[in-house]
C-alpha positions in Angstrom: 130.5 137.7 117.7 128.9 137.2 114.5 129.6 134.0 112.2 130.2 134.6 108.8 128.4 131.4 106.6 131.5 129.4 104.4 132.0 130.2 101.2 132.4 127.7 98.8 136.3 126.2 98.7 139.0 128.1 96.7 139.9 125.0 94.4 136.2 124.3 94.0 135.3 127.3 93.1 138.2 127.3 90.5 137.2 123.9 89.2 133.6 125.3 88.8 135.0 127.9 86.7 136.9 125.8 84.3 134.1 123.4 83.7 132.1 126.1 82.6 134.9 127.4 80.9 135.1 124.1 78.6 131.1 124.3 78.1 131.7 127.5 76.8 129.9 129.5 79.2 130.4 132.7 80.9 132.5 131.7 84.1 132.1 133.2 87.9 133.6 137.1 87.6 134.4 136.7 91.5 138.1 136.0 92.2 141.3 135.6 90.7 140.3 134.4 86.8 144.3 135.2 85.4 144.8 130.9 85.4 142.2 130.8 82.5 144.3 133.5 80.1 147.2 130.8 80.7 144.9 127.9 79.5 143.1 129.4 76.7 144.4 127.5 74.2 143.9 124.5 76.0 140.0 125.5 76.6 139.9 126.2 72.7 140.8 122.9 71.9 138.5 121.6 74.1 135.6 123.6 72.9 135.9 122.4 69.5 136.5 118.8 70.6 133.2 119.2 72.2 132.0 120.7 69.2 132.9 117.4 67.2 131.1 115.2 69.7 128.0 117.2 70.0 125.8 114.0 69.4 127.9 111.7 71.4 126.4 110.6 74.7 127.7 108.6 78.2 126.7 105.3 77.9 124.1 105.8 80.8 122.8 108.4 78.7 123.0 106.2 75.6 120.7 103.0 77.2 117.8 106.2 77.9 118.3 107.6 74.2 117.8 103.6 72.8 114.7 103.3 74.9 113.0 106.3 74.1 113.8 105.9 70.4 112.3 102.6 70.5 109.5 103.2 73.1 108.4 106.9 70.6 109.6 105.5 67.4 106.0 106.5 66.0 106.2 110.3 66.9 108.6 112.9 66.5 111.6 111.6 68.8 112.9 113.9 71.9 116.7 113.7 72.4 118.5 114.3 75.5 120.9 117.1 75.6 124.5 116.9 75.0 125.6 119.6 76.8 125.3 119.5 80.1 127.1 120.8 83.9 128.5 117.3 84.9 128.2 117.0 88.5 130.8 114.6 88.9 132.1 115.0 92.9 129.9 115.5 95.9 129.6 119.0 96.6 129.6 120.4 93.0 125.7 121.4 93.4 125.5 123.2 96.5 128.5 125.2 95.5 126.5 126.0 92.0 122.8 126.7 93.3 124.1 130.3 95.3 126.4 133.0 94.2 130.0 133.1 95.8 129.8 137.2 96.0 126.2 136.8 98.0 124.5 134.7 100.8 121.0 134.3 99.0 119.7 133.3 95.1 115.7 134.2 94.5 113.9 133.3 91.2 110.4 132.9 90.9 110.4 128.9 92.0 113.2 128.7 94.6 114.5 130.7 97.5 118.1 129.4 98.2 120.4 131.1 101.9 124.0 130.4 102.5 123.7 129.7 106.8 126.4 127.9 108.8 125.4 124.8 108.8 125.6 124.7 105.0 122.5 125.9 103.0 118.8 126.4 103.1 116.5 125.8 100.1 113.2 126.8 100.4 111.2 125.5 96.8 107.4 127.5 95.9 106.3 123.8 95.8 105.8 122.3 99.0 102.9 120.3 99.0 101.4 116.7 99.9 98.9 115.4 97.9 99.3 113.1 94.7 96.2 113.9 93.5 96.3 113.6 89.5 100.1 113.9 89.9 100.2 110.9 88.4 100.7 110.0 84.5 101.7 107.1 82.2 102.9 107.0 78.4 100.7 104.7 77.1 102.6 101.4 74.9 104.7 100.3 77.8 103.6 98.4 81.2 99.5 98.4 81.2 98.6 102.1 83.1 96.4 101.1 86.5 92.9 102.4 86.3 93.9 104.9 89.4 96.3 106.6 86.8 95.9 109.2 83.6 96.8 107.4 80.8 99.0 109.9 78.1 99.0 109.3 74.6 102.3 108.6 73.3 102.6 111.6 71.1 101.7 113.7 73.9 104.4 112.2 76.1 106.9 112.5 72.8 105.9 116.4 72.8 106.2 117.0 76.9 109.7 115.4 76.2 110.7 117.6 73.3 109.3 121.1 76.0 110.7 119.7 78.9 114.3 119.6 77.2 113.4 123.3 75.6 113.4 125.0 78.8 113.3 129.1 78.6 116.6 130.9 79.1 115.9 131.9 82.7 115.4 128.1 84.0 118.7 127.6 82.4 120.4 130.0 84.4 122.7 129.0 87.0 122.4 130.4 90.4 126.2 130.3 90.3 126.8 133.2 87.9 123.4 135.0 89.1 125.2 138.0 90.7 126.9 139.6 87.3 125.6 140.8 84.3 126.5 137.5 82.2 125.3 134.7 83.3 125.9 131.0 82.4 123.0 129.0 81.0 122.8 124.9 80.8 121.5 121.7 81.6 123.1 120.2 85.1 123.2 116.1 84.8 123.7 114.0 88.1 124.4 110.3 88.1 123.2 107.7 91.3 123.6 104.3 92.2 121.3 103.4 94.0 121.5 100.0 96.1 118.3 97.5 94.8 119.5 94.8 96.9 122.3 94.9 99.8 124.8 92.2 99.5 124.4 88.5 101.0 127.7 87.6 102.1 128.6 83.8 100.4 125.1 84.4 98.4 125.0 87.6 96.0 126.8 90.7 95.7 125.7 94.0 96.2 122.7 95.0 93.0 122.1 98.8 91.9 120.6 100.0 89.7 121.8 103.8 87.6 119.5 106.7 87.4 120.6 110.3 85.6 119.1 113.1 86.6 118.6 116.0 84.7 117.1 119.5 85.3 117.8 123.1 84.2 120.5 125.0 85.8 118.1 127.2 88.7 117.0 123.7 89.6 120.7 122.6 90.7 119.4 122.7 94.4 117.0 119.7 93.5 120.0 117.7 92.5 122.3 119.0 95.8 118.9 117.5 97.8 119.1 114.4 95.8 122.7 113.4 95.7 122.9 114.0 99.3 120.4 111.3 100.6 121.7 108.9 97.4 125.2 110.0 96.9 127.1 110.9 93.8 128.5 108.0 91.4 130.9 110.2 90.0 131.3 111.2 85.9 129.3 109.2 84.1 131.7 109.5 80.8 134.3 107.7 82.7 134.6 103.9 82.1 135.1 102.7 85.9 131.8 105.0 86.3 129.6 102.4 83.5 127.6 100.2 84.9 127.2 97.8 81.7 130.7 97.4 82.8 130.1 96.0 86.2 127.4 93.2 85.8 128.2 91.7 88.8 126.7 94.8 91.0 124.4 95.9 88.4 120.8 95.2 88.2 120.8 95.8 84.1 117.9 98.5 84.9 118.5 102.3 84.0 116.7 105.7 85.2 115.9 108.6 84.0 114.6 111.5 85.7 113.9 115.2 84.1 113.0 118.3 85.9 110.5 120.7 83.7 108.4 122.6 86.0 107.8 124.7 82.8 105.2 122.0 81.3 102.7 123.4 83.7 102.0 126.5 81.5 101.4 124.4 78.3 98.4 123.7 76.2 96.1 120.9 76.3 95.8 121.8 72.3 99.9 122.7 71.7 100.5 118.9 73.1 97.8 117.4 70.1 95.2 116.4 72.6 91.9 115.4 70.9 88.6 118.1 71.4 86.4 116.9 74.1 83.9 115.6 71.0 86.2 113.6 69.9 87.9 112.0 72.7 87.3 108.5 73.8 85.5 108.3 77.5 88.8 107.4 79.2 90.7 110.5 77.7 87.5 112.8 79.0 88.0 111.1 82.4 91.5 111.9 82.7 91.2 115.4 81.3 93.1 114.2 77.9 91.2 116.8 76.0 90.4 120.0 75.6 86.9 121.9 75.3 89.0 125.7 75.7 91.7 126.3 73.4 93.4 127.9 76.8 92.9 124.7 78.7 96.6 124.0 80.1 97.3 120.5 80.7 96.8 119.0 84.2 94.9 122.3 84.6 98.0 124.4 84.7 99.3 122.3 88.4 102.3 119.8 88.8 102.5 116.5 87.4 104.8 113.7 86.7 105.3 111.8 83.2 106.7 108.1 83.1 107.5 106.0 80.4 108.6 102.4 81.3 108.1 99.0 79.7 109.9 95.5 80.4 112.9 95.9 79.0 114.7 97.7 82.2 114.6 101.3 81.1 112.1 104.4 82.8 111.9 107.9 82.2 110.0 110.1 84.6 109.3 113.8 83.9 108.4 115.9 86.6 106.9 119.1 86.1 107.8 120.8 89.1 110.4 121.7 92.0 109.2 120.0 94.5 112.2 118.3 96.6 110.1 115.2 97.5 109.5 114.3 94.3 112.4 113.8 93.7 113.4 111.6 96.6 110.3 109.8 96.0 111.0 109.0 92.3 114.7 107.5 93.1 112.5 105.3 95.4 109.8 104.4 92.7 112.6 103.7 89.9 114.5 101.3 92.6 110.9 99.3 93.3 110.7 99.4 89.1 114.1 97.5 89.1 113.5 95.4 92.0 110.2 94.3 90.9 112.2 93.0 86.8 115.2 92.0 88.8 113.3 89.7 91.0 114.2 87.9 94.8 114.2 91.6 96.2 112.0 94.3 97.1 112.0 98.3 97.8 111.1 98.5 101.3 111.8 101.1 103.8 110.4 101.6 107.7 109.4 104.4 109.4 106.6 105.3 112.3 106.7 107.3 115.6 107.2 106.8 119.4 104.2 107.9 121.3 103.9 108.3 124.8 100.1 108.0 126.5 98.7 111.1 127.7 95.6 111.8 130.1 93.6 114.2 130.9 93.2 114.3 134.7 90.9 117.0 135.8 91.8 119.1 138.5 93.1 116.3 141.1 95.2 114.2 141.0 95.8 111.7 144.0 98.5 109.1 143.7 97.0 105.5 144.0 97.6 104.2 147.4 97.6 100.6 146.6 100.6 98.0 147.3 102.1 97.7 144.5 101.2 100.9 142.4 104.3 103.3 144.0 107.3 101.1 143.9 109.4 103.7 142.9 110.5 105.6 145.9 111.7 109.5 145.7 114.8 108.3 148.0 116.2 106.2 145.4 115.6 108.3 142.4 117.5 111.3 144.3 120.5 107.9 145.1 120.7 107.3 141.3 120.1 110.8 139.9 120.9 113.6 142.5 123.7 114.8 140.9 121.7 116.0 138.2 119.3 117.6 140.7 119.0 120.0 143.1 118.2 119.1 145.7 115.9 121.2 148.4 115.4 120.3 152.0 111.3 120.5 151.9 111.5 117.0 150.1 111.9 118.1 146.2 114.1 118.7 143.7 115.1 121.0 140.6 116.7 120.1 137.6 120.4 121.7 137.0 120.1 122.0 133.4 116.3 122.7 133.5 115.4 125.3 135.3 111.3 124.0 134.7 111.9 120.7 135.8 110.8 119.9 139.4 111.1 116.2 140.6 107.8 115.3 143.4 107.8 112.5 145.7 105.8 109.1 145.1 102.9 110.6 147.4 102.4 114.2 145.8 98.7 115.5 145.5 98.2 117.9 142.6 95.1 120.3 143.4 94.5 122.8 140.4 91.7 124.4 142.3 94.4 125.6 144.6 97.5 125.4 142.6 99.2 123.7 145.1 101.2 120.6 145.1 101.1 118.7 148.7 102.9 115.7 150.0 104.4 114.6 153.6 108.1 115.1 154.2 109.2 113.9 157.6 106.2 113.3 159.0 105.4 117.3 158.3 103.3 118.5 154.9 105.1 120.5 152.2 103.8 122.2 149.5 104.9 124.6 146.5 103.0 125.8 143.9 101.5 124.8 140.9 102.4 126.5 137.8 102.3 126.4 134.3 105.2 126.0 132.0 106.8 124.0 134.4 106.9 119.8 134.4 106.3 117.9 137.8 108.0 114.6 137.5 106.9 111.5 139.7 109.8 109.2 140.7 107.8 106.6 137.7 108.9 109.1 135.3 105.3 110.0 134.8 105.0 113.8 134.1 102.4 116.5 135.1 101.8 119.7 133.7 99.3 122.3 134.0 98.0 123.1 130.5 95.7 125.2 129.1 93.2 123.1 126.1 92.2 125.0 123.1 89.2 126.2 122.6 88.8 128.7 125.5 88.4 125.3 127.9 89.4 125.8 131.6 92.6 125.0 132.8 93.8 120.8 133.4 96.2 118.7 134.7 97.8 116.2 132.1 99.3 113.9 132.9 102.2 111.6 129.8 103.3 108.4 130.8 107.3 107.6 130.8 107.3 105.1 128.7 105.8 105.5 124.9 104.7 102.9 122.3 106.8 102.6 119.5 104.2 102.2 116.4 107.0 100.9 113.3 105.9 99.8 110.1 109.1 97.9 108.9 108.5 97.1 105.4 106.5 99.5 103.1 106.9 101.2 100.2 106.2 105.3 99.5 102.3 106.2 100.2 102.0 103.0 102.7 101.4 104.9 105.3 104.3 105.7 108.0 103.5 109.5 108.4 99.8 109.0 109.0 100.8 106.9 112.5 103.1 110.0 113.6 100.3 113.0 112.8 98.4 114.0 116.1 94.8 113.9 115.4 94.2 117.0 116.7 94.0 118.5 113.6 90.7 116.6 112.9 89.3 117.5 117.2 86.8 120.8 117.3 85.9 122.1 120.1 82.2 123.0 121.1 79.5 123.4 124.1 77.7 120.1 125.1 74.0 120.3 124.6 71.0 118.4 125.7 67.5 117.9 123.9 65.5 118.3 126.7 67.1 119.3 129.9 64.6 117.7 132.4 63.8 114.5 130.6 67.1 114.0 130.2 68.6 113.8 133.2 65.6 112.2 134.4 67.4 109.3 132.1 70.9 109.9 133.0 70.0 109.6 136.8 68.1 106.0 135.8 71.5 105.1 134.0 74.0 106.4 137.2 71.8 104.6 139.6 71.0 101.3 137.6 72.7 97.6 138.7 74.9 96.7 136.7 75.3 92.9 137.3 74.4 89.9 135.4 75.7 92.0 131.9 78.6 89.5 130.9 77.5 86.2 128.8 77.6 82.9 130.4 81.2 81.3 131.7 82.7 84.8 131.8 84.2 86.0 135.2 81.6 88.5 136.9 83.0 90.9 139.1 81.7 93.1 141.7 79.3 95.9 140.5 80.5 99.2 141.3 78.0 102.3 141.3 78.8 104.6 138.5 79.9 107.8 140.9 82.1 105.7 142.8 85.6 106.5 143.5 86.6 103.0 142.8 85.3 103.2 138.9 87.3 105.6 136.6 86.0 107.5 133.7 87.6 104.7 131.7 85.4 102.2 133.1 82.0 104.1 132.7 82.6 104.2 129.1 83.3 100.8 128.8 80.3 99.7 130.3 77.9 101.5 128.6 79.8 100.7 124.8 78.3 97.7 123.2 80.4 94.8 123.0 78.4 91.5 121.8 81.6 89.4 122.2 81.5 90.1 125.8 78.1 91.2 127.3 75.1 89.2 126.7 72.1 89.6 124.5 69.8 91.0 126.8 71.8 93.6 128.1 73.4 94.3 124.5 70.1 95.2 123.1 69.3 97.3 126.2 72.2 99.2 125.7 71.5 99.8 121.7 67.9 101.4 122.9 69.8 103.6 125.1 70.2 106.8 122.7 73.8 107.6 122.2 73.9 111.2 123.6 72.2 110.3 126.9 75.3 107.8 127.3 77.4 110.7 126.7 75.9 112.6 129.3 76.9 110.2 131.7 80.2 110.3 130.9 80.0 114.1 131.3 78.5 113.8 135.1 80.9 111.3 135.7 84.1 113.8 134.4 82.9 116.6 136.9 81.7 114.7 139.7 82.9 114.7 143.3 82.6 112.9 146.5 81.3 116.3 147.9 78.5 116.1 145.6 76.8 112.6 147.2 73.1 111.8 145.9 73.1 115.9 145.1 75.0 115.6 141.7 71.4 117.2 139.7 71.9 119.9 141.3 75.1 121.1 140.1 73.6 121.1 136.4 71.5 123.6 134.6 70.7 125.2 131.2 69.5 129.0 131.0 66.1 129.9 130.2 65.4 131.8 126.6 61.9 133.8 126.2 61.0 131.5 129.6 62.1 128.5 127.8 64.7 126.2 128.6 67.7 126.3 126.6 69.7 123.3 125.2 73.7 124.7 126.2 74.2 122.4 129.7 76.0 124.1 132.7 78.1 122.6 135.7 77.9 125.2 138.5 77.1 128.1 135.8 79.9 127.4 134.0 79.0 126.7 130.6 81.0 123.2 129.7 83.3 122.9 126.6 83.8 119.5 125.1 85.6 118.0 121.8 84.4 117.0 118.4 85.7 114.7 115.7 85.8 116.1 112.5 85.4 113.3 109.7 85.2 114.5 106.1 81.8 116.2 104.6 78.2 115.8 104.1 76.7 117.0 100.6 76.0 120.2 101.6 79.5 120.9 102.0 79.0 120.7 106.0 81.5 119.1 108.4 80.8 115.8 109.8 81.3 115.8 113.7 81.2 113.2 116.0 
C-alpha cells in the first residue's frame, strides 16, 4: 500500500488564496476559486485601501525604517517594502514553499519534496565555514579586527539590491505549477525569549526580529519559524511589542534574505580602485583592481548594521538554513548583551562510549572482582527479551545480531570461535562479523574490519559512555567539534624502520631493560614488570616510555628524551603482536625484504607486511600533509 504525502488543508489553502488575492497577485488555479467571484468587490476595496497605505508600515517594521534612516542618513536611503505575504499563523510557509497540484518545487537555489512526515528542503548552500562570511556597516558598534569592515554607502547600496530582487526570486513556489505565477516579498515576525522568567523577580524578556526574504525563499522562513515559532501579524496591536514593555527587551531585528548580492560588482557598490584604497579596505578586499571583481569574490556573505540604540539589520546573501538559525541566535546575544543581567547561552556536546582495539584474543580477566556480573542473573533480569539456548547463550528477540556470552567467554579471531564452559562441558559458536557479542558488563564485541586494507580485529565499546556537555556557549564555541570522530584526520600507512638491524638491536635493549628506580623521590614504586609480559598491557608500555617530568625523575627523563621517538614506537609495535608462544624468540618473527640485495625499510611480522595509523595535522609549505 502506497501513502500518498498530505496536501496542504482545504481552508488553508483557501486562506492562501485570498491573501494573495488582497496583494493583488495571481491566486493558486488548483481548486474550487468560485468564493473569490462572490468577494470581488470586497477584494477591490481592499486593493485600493492598500493602494492608499503603500508607505505605511507595522510598527516592528517602522522601529527598522527609523534606524536605518538614521544609521544611512548620509547615503541614498534603502526602504523596506510595503508589500509583502504576511505569514501571520504557523503553517502558512510550508503550505507556500510547494505547489498543491505537485509533490516537488526546483529552482536553481532550492530543491523542496512533499513526504509524509511533512516536507524536505534541500538548499544549494550547505556549507560550514564562516570564512569572510562576515561583514559590518561601519558608524555603528566598533567592527573587530577579525571582521570586514563595509563602508556605509556600500552597505546603503547592498540594501537598496537586496530589496530589488529579480522576478524569479520573487516567485512563490506556491503558484509555480501554472502559467501565472504570484511574485512578492514573504515577511515573518519572532519573539524570541532573551531571558526566561524569574518567578517573584522578572518577567519573561524577548526581543522582536522580522524576517524578510523573496518568495522562492519561503522554505527559509518555514525552517525558521519552526525552531522560534510564529508571533502572529505583526500589524495587529496585541502583536506590538512597544506595547508590552513588561516582556519586551526594547531591542528590534531585522533579517533580509538576498542571495542575489553574490553576483554584484565590487565597482556597481562604489568601492574605491585598489590605488586608492586605504590598507584596511585592500585587506578586506573593499576594492577592486578588475572592473568584474564581484564582491566577496562572487561567494556568500552576511551584512550587519547595529549600533547602541537596540536596533540590527543583518543581510544575508545566501540560502543557507543555518544562517538563519544562527542569526536569530546572534540578534538575541545583541539584545542580551544592551539589555544586561542575562546572556545567550545554549549547551550541547555528545555521549561517547570508549572503544579498544583488542587484537585477535580476547580473554576475560580472571581476577576477584573484575566479573561480578554473572550470565545467570542477566538471563533472571532480562530473559524475556532473550532467547535463550541450552549451550549456555542467548539471542536477542528483536535483534536477530545480538548474541549475549557468558562472563567467562574467550574470543579467538584466528579461529573464529567463541569458547566458554557451560556445565562443566566447553561450548563454542562462531565468530562472525556483523553480529554484536555482549558480555553480561554490557561490554560489546564485534569483529570489524579497519580501513585501510588492515587485517581483521576484535573491538571491543565499553557500556557505559562519557557524556562531554558544554552547558553554556554561544554559536562557534565549540559543541560540534567534541561530537566529530577524528577519524577524518587518521591515515593509514605501512610502519617503517631506518635501519632494520640497528634497530632492533635498540628495540631489544629497550624490551629487556630494568625499569626500576624511574619515579622521583617519595613516590610509590611498584614492582617492575618486563615489557612482554602478560601482566603489562599495551597501555602500560606506552606510558612508560612517554616523558612525564612531574612523575619520573631527572635521570631517567633525560634518558628517555635521547631515546629517538620512532624506536619507542617500535616497541609499542612488538608489544601489539607479541605472544607468549613467542618467548626470548620475538626477533625472529620480524623482517624487511631485500631490494637490489639491500635491505628495505617496510617492517614485516611473519611476512605480513604491517599497516598502522597516521594523524593528519594541517600542512607544511609545500602544500604536504603533516603526519604524525
Amino acid at each position: 500500500m502506497t501513502h500518498r504525502p498530505s496536501l496542504p488543508d482545504a481552508k488553508l489553502f483557501q486562506y492562501i488564496n485570498l491573501k494573495l488575492a488582497a496583494l493583488g497577485c495571481p491566486t493558486c488555479e488548483a481548486g474550487d476559486t468560485s468564493q473569490f467571484e462572490e468577494m470581488s468587490a470586497m477584494l477591490a476595496h481592499q486593493r485600493e485601501i492598500n493602494r492608499l497605505l503603500a508607505k505605511y508600515l507595522c510598527p516592528a517594521d517602522h522601529r527598522i525604517q527609523r534606524f536605518l534612516s538614521d544609521f544611512l542618513q548620509e547615503t541614498a536611503l534603502a526602504r523596506l517594502p510595503t508589500r509583502t505575504f504576511v505569514l501571520d499563523q504557523l503553517g502558512l510557509a510550508r503550505a507556500l514553499s510547494l505547489p498543491p497540484v505537485r509533490d516537488s518545487f526546483t529552482s536553481e537555489i532550492i530543491n523542496s519534496y512533499r513526504v509524509r512526515q511533512g516536507v524536505l528542503h534541500n538548499p544549494k548552500s550547505d556549507r560550514r565555514t564562516t570564512e569572510g562570511i562576515f561583514h559590518i556597516a561601519e558608524g555603528g558598534l566598533p567592527v573587530p579586527e577579525d571582521k570586514v569592515s563595509v563602508p556605509k554607502r556600500v552597505a546603503s547600496r547592498l540594501l537598496q539590491l537586496a530589496f530589488a530582487p529579480p522576478s524569479e526570486l520573487l516567485r512563490l513556489p506556491f503558484t509555480s505549477a501554472q502559467p501565472k505565477q504570484a511574485e512578492c516579498f514573504v515577511s515573518l515576525l519572532l519573539r524570541p525569549i532573551v531571558s526566561p522568567e524569574v518567578p517573584g523577580f522578572s518577567s519573561e524578556k524577548s526581543m522582536e526580529i522580522r524576517f524578510l526574504a523573496p518568495g522562492s525563499l519561503v522554505c527559509n522562513l518555514d525552517f525558521v519559524e519552526r525552531i522560534f515559532g510564529n508571533a502572529g501579524d505583526p500589524f495587529l496591536p496585541e502583536n506590538d511589542a512597544a506595547l508590552d514593555a513588561e516582556h519586551w527587551t526594547g531591542h528590534t531585528g531585522c533579517v533580509i534574505l538576498a542571495p542575489h548580492l553574490t553576483k554584484v560588482t565590487k565597482q556597481e557598490l562604489g568601492l574605491p580602485h585598489r590605488d586608492l584604497a586605504t590598507e584596511r579596505q585592500r585587506r578586506d578586499g573593499m576594492c577592486w583592481s578588475d572592473e568584474r571583481d564581484l564582491y566577496n569574490g562572487g561567494v556568500a556573505f552576511k551584512l550587519t548594521c547595529r549600533d547602541g540604540t537596540g536596533v540590527i539589520v543583518t543581510l544575508i546573501a545566501d540560502n543557507y538554513f543555518g544562517y538563519c538559525k544562527k542569526e536569530v541566535k546572534t540578534q538575541i546575544s545583541y539584545s542580551a548583551n544592551l539589555f544586561g543581567l542575562c546572556e545567550e547561552e545554549h549547551a550541547g556536546g555528545a555521549l561517547v562510549f570508549p572503544r579498544h582495539d583488542l587484537g585477535e584474543e580476547f580473554t576475560p580477566d580472571p581476577r576477584p572482582g573484575q566479573s561480578d556480573c554473572q550470565y545467570e542473573r542477566m538471563t533472571s533480569l532480562y530473559g524475556a527479551l532473550m532467547d535463550l539456548r541450552p549451550e549456555g547463550y542467548s539471542i536477542d528477540k528483536q535483534f536477530p545480531d545480538i548474541l549475549y556470552v557468558p562472563e567467562n567467554a574467550r574470543f579467538d579471531l584466528h579461529n573464529q570461535v567463541v569458547r566458554w564452559l557451560h556445565d562443566g562441558t566447553e561450548s563454542t559458536i562462531k565468530l562472525l562479523p556483523k553480529q554484536t557479542y555482549l558480555r553480561p558488563t554490557g561490554y560489546k564485541i564485534e569483529m570489524i574490519k579497519p580501513p585501510g586494507g588492515r587485517a581483521w580485529r576484535l573491538v571491543g565499546t565499553a557500556a557505559e559512555g562519557t557524556l562531554c556537555h558544554k552547558p553554556s556557549t554561544v554559536s562557534g564555541g565549540g559543541k560540534s567539534e567534541i561530537s566529530k570522530p577524528i577519524t577524518d584526520s587518521i591515515i593509514q600507512g605501512p610502519v617503517f624502520v631506518s635501519d632494520f638491524k640497528r634497530d632492533f638491536d635498540c628495540v631489544e635493549e629497550l624490551i629487556n631493560r630494568r625499569y626500576e628506580g624511574r619515579f622521583r623521590d617519595g613516590r610509590k614504586t611498584p614492582g617492575s614488570r618486563p615489557i612482554l609480559s602478560p601482566e603489562r598491557s599495551l597501555g602500560s608500555v606506552i606510558k612508560l616510555l612517554t616523558p612525564a617530568p612531574d612523575l619520573y625523575s631527572d635521570e631517567y627523563s633525560n634518558w628517555l628524551e635521547s631515546v629517538p621517538q620512532y624506536q619507542r614506537e617500535l616497541v609499542f609495535v612488538v608489544k601489539r603482536f607479541y605472544t607468549p608462544e613467542w618467548g626470548e624468540k620475538w626477533r625472529e618473527h620480524f623482517s624487511v625484504d631485500f631490494i637490489n640485495g639491500v635491505p628495505g625499510h617496510e617492517l614485516k611480522c611473519d611476512n605480513r607486511r604491517l599497516v598502522t595509523n597516521y594523524m593528519r595535522v594541517g600542512y607544511d609549505q609545500d602544500g604536504a600533509w603533516r603526519t604524525f
